[in-house]
PyMOL Python script that loads the backbone (N, CA, C, O; Angstrom):
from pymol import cmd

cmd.read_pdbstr("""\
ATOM      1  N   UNK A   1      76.835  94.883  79.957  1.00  0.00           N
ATOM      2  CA  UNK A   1      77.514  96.142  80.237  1.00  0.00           C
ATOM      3  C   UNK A   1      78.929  96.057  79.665  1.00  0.00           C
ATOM      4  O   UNK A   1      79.456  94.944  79.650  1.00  0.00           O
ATOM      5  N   UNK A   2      79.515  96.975  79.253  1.00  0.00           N
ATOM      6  CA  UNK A   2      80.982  96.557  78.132  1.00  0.00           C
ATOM      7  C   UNK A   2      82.063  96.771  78.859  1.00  0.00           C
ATOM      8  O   UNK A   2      82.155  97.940  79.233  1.00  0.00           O
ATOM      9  N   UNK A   3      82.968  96.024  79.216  1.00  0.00           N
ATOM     10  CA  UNK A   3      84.135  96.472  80.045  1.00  0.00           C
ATOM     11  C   UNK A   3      84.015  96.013  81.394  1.00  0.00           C
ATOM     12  O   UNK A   3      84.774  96.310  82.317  1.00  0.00           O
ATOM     13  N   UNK A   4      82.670  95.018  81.467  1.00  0.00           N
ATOM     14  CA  UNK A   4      82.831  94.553  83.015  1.00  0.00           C
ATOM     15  C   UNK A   4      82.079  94.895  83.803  1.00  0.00           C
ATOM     16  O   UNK A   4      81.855  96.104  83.753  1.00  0.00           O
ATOM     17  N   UNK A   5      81.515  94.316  84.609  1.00  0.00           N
ATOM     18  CA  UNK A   5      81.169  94.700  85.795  1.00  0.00           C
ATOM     19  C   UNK A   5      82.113  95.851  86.716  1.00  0.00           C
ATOM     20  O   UNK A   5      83.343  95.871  86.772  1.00  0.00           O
ATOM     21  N   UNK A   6      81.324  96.626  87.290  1.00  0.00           N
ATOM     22  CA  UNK A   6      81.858  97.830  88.012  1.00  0.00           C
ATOM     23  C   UNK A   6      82.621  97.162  89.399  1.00  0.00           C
ATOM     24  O   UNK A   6      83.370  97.846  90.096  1.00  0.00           O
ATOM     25  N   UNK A   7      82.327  95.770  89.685  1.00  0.00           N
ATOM     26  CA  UNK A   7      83.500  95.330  90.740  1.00  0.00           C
ATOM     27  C   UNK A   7      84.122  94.726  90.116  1.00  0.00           C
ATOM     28  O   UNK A   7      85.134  94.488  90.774  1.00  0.00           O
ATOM     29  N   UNK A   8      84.203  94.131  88.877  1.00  0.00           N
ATOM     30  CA  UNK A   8      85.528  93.474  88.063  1.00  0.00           C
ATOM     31  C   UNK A   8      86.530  94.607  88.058  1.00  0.00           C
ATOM     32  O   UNK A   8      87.705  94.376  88.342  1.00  0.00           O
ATOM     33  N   UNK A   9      86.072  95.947  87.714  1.00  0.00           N
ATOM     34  CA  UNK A   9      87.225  97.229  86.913  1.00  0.00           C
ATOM     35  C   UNK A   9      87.480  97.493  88.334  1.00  0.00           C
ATOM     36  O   UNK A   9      88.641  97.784  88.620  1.00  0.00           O
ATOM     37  N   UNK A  10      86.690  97.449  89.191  1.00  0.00           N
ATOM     38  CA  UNK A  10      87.493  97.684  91.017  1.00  0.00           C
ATOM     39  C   UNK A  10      88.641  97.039  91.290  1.00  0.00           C
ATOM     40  O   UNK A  10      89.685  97.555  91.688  1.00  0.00           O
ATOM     41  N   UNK A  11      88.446  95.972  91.084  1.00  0.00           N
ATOM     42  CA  UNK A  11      89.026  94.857  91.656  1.00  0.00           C
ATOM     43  C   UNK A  11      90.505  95.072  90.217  1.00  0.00           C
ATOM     44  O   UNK A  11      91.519  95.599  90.675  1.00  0.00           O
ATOM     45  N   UNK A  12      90.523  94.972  89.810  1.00  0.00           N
ATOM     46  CA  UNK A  12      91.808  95.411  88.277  1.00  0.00           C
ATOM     47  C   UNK A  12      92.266  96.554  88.901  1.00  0.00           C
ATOM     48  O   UNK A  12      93.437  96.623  89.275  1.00  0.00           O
ATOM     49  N   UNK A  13      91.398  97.560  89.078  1.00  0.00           N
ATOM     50  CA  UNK A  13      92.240  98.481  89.189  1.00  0.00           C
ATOM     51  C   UNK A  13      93.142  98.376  90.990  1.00  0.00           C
ATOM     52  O   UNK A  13      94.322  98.728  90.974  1.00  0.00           O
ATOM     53  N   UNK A  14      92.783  98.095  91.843  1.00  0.00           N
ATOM     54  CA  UNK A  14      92.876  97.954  92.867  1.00  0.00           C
ATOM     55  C   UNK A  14      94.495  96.778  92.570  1.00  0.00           C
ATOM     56  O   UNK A  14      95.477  96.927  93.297  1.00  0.00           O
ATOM     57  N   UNK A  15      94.482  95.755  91.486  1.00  0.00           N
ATOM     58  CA  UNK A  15      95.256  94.949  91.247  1.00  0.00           C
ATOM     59  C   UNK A  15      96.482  95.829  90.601  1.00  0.00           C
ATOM     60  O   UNK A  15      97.454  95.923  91.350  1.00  0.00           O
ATOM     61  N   UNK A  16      96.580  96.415  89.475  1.00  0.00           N
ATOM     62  CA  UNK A  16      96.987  97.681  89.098  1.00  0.00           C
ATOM     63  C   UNK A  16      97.662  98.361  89.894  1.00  0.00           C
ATOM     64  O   UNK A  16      98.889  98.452  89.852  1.00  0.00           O
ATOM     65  N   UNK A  17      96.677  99.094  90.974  1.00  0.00           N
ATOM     66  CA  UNK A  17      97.716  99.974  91.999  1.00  0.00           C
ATOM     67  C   UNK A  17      98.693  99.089  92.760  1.00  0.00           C
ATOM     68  O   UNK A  17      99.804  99.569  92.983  1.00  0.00           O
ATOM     69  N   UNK A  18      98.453  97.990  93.143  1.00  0.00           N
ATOM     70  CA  UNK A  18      98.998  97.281  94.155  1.00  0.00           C
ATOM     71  C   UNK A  18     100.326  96.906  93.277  1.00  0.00           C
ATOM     72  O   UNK A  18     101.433  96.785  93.802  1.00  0.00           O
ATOM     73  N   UNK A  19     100.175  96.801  92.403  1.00  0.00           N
ATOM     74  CA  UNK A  19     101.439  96.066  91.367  1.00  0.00           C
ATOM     75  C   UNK A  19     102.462  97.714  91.338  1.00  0.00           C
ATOM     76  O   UNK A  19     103.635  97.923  91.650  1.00  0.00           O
ATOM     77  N   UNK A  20     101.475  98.551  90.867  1.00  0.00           N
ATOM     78  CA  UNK A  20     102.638  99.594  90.413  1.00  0.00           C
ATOM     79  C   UNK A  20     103.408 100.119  91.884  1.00  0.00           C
ATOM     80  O   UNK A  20     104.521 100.644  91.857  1.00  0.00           O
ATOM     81  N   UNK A  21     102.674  99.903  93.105  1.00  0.00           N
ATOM     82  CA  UNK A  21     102.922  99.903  94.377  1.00  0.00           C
ATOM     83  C   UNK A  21     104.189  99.083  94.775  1.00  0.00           C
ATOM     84  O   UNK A  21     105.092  99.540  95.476  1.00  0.00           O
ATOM     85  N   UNK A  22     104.157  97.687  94.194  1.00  0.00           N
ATOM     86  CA  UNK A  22     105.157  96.932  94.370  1.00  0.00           C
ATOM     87  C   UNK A  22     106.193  97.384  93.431  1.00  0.00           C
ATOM     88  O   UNK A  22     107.331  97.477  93.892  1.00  0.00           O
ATOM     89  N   UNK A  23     106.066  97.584  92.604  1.00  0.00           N
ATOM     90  CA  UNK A  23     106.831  97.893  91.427  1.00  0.00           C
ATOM     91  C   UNK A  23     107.890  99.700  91.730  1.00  0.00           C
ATOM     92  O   UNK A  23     108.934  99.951  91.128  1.00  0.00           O
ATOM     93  N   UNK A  24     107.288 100.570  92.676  1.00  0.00           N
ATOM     94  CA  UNK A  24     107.811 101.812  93.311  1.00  0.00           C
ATOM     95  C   UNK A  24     109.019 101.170  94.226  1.00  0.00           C
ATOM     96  O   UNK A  24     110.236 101.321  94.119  1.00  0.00           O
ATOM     97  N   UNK A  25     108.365 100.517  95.020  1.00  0.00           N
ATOM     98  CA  UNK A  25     109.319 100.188  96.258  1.00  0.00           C
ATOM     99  C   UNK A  25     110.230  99.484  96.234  1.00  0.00           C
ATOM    100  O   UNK A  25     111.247  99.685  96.897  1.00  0.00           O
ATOM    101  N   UNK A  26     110.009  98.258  95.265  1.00  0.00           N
ATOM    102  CA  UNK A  26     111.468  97.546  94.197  1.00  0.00           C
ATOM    103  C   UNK A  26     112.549  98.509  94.022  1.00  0.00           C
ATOM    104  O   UNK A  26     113.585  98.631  94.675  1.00  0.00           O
ATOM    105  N   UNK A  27     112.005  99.345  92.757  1.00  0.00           N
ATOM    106  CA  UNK A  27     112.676 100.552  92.632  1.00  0.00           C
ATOM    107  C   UNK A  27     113.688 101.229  93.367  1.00  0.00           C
ATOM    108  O   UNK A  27     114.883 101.379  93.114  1.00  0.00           O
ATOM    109  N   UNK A  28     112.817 101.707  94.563  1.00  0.00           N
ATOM    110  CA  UNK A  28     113.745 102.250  95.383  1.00  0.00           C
ATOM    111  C   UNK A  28     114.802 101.685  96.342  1.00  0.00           C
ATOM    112  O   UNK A  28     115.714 102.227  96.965  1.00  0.00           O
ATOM    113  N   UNK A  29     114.325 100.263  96.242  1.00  0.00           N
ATOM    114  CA  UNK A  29     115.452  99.471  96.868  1.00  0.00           C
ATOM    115  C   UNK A  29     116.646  99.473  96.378  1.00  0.00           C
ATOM    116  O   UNK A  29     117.667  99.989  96.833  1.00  0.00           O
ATOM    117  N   UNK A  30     116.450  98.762  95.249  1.00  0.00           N
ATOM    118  CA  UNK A  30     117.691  98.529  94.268  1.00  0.00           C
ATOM    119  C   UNK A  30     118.110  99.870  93.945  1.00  0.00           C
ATOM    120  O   UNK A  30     119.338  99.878  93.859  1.00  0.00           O
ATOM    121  N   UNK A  31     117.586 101.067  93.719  1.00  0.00           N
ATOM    122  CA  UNK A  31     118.558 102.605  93.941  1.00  0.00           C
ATOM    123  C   UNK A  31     119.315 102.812  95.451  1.00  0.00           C
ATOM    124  O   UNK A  31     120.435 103.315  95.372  1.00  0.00           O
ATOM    125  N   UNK A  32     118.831 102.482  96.819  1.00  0.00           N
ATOM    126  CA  UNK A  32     119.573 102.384  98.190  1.00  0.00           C
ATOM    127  C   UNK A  32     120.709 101.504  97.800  1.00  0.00           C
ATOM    128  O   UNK A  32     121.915 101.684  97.965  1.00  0.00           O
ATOM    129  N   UNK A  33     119.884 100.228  97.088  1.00  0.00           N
ATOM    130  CA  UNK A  33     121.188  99.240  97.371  1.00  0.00           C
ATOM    131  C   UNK A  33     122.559 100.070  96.503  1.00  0.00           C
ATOM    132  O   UNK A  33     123.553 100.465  97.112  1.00  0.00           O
ATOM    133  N   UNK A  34     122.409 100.198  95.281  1.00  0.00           N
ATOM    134  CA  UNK A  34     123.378 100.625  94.355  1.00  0.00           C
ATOM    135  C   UNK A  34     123.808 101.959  95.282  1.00  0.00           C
ATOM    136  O   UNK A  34     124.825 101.792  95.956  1.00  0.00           O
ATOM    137  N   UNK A  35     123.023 103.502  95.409  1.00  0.00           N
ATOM    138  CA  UNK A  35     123.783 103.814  96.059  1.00  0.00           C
ATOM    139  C   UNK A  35     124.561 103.903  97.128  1.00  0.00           C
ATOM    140  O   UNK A  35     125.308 104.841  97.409  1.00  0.00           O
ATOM    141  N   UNK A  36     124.342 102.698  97.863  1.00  0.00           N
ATOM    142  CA  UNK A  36     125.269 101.944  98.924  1.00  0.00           C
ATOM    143  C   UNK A  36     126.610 101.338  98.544  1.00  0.00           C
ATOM    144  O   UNK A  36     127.593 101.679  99.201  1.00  0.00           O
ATOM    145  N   UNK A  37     126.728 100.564  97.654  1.00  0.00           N
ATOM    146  CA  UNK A  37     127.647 100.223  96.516  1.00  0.00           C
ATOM    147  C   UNK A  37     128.693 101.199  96.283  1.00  0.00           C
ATOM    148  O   UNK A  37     129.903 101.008  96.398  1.00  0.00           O
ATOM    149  N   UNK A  38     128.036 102.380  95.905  1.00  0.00           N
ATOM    150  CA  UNK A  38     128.390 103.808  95.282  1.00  0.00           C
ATOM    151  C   UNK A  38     129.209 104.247  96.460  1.00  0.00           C
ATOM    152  O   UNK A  38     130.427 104.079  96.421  1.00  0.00           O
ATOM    153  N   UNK A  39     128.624 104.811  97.533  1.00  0.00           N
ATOM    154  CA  UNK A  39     129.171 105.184  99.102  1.00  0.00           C
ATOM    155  C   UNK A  39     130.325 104.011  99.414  1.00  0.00           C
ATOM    156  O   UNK A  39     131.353 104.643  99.657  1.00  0.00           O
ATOM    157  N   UNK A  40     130.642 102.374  99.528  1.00  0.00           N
ATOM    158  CA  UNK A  40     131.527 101.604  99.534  1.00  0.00           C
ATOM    159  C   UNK A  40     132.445 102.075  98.176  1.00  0.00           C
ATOM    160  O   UNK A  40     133.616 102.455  98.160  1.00  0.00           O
ATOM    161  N   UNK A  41     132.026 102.003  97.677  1.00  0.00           N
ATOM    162  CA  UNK A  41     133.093 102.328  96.602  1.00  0.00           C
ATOM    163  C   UNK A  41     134.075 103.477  96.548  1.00  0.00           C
ATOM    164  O   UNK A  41     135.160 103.214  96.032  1.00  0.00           O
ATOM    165  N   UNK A  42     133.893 104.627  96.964  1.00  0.00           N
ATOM    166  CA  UNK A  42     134.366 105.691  97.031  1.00  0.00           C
ATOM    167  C   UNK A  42     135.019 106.041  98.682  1.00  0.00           C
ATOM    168  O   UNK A  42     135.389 107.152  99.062  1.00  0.00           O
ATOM    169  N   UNK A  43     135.031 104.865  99.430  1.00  0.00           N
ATOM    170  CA  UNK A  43     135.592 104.521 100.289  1.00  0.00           C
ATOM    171  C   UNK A  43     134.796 104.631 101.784  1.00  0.00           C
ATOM    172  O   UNK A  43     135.453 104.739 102.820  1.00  0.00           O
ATOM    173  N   UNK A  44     133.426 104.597 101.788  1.00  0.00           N
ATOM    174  CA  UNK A  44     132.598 104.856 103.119  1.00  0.00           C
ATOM    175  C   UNK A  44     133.021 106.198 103.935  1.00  0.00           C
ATOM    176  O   UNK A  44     133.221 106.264 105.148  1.00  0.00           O
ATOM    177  N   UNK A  45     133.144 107.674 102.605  1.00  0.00           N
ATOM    178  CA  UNK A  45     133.672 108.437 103.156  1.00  0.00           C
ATOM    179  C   UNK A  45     132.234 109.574 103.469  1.00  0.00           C
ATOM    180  O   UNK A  45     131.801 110.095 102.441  1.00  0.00           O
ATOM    181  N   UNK A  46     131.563 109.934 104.694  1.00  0.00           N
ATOM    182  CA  UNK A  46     129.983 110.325 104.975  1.00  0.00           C
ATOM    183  C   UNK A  46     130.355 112.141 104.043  1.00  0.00           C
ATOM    184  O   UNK A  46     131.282 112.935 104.201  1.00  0.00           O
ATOM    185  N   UNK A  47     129.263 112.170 103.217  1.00  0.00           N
ATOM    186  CA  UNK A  47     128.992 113.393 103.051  1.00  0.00           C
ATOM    187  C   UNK A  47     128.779 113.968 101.753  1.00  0.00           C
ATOM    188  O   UNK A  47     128.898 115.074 101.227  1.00  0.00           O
ATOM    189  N   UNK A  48     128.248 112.258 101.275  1.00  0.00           N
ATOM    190  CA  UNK A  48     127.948 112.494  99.847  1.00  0.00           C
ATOM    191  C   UNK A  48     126.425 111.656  99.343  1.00  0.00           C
ATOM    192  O   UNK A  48     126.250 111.322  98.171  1.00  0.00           O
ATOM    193  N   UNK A  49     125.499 111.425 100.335  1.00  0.00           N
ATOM    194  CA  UNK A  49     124.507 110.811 100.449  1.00  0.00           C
ATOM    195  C   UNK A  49     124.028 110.943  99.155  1.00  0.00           C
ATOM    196  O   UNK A  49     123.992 110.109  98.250  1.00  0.00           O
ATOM    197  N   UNK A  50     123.564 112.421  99.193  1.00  0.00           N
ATOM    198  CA  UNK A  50     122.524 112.933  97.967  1.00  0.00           C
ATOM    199  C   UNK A  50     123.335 112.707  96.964  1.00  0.00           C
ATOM    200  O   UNK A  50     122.613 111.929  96.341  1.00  0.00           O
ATOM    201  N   UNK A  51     124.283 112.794  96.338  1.00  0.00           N
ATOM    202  CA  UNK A  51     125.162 112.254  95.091  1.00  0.00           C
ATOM    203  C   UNK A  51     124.824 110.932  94.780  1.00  0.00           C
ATOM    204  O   UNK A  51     124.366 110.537  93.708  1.00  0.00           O
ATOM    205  N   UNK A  52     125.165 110.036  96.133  1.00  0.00           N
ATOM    206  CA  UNK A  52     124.962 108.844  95.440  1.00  0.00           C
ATOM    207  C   UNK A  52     123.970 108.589  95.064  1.00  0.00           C
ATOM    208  O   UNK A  52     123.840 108.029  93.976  1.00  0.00           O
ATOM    209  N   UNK A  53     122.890 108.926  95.869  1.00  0.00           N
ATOM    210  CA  UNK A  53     121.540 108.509  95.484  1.00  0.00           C
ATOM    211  C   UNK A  53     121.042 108.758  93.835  1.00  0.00           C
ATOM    212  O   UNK A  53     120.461 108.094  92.977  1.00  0.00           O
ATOM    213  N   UNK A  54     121.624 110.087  93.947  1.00  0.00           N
ATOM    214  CA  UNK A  54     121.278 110.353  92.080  1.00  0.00           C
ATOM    215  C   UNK A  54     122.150 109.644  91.301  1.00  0.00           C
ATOM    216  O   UNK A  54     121.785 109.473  90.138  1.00  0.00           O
ATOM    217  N   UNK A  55     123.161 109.204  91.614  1.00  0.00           N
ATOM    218  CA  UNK A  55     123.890 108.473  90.629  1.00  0.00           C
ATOM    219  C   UNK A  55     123.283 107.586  90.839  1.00  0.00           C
ATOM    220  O   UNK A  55     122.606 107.573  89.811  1.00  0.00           O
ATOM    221  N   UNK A  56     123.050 106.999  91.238  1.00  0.00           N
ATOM    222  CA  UNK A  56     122.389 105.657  91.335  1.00  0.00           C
ATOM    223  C   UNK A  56     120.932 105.061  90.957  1.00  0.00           C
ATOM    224  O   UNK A  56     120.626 103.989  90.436  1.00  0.00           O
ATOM    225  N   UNK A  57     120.066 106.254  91.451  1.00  0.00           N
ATOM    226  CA  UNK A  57     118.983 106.504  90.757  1.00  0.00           C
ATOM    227  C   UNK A  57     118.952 106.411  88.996  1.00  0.00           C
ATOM    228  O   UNK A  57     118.363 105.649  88.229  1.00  0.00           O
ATOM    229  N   UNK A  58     119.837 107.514  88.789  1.00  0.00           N
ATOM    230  CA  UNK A  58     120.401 107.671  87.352  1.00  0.00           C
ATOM    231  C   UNK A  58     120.329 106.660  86.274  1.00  0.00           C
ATOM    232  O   UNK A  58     119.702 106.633  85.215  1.00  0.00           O
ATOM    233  N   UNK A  59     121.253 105.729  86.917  1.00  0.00           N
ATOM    234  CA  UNK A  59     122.462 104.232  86.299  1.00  0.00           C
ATOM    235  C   UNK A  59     121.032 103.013  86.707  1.00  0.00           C
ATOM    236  O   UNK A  59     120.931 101.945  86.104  1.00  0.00           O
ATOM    237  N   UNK A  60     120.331 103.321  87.491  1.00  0.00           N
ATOM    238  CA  UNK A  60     118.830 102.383  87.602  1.00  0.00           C
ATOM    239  C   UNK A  60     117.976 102.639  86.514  1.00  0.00           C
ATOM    240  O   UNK A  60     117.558 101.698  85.839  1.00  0.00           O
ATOM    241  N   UNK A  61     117.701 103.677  86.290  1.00  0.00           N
ATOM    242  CA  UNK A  61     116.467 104.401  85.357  1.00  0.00           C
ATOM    243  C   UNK A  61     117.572 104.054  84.075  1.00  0.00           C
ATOM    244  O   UNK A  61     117.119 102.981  83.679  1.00  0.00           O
ATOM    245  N   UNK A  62     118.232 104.223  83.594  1.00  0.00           N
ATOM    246  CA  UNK A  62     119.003 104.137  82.233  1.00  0.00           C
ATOM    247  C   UNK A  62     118.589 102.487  82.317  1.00  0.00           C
ATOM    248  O   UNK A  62     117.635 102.298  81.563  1.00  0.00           O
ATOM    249  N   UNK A  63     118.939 101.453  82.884  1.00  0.00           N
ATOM    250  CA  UNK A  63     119.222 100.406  82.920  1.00  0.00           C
ATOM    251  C   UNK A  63     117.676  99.946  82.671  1.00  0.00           C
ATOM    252  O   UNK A  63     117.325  99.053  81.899  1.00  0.00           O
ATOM    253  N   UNK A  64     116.847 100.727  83.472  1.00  0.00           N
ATOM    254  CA  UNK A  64     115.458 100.152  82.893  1.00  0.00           C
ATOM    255  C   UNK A  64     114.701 100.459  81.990  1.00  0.00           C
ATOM    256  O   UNK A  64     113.621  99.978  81.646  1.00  0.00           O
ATOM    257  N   UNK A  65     115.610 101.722  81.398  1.00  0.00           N
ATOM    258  CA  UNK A  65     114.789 102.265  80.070  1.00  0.00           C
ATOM    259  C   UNK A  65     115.302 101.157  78.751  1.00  0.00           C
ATOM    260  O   UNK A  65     114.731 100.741  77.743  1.00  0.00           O
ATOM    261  N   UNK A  66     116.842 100.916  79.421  1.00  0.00           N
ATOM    262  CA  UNK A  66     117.171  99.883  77.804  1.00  0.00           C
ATOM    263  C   UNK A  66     116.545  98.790  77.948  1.00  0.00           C
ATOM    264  O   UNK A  66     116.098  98.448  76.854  1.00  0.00           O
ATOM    265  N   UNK A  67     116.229  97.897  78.949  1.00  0.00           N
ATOM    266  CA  UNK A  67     115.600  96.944  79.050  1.00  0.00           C
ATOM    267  C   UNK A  67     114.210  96.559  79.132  1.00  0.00           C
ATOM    268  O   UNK A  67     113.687  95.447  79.056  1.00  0.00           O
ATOM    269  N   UNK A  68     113.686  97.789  79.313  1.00  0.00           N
ATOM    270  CA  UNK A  68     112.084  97.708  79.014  1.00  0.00           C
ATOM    271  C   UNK A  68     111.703  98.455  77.696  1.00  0.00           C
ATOM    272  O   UNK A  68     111.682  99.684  77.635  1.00  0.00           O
ATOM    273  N   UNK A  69     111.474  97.826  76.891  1.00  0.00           N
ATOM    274  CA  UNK A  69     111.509  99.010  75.318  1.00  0.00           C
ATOM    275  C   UNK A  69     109.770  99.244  74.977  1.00  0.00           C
ATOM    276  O   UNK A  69     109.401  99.313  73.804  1.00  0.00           O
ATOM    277  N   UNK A  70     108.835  99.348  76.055  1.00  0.00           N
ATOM    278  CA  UNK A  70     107.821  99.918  76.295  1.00  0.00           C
ATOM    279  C   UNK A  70     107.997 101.361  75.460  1.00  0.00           C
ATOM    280  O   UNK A  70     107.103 102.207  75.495  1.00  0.00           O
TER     281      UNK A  70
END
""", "prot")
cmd.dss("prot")
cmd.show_as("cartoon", "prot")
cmd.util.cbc("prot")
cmd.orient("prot")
C-alpha cells in the first residue's frame, strides 16, 4: 500500500498535530512574556494590555519570519 499503513499516517499525523500544538503555545508564551517586558518598560502603567500584546506579537512574528526562511 504506498504511503503506509493507515495507522502509520495516524500515528504522523497525530505526531504533527501534537508538535504544531506545542509549537502554538510556545508562541504564545514568549508573546505574554515580551508583552510583559513591553508593560515593564513603559513603566507598569495598566491600560495598555491590547497594545502590548500586538507589539509584541508583532516583534515575535518578524523575528520568526527572519529566522525561519521556510
Amino acid at each position: 500500500m504506498p504511503g503506509g499503513s493507515a495507522t502509520g499516517r495516524a500515528k504522523k499525523a497525530v505526531t504533527e498535530r501534537n508538535a504544531d500544538t506545542r509549537e502554538e503555545a510556545d508562541l504564545q508564551t514568549r508573546i505574554g512574556f515580551r508583552a510583559y517586558q513591553i508593560y515593564l518598560d513603559r513603566g507598569s502603567e495598566p491600560g495598555s494590555a491590547e497594545e502590548d500584546w500586538l507589539q509584541a506579537e508583532q516583534e515575535i512574528l518578524e523575528q520568526r519570519l527572519l529566522s525561519d526562511p521556510e
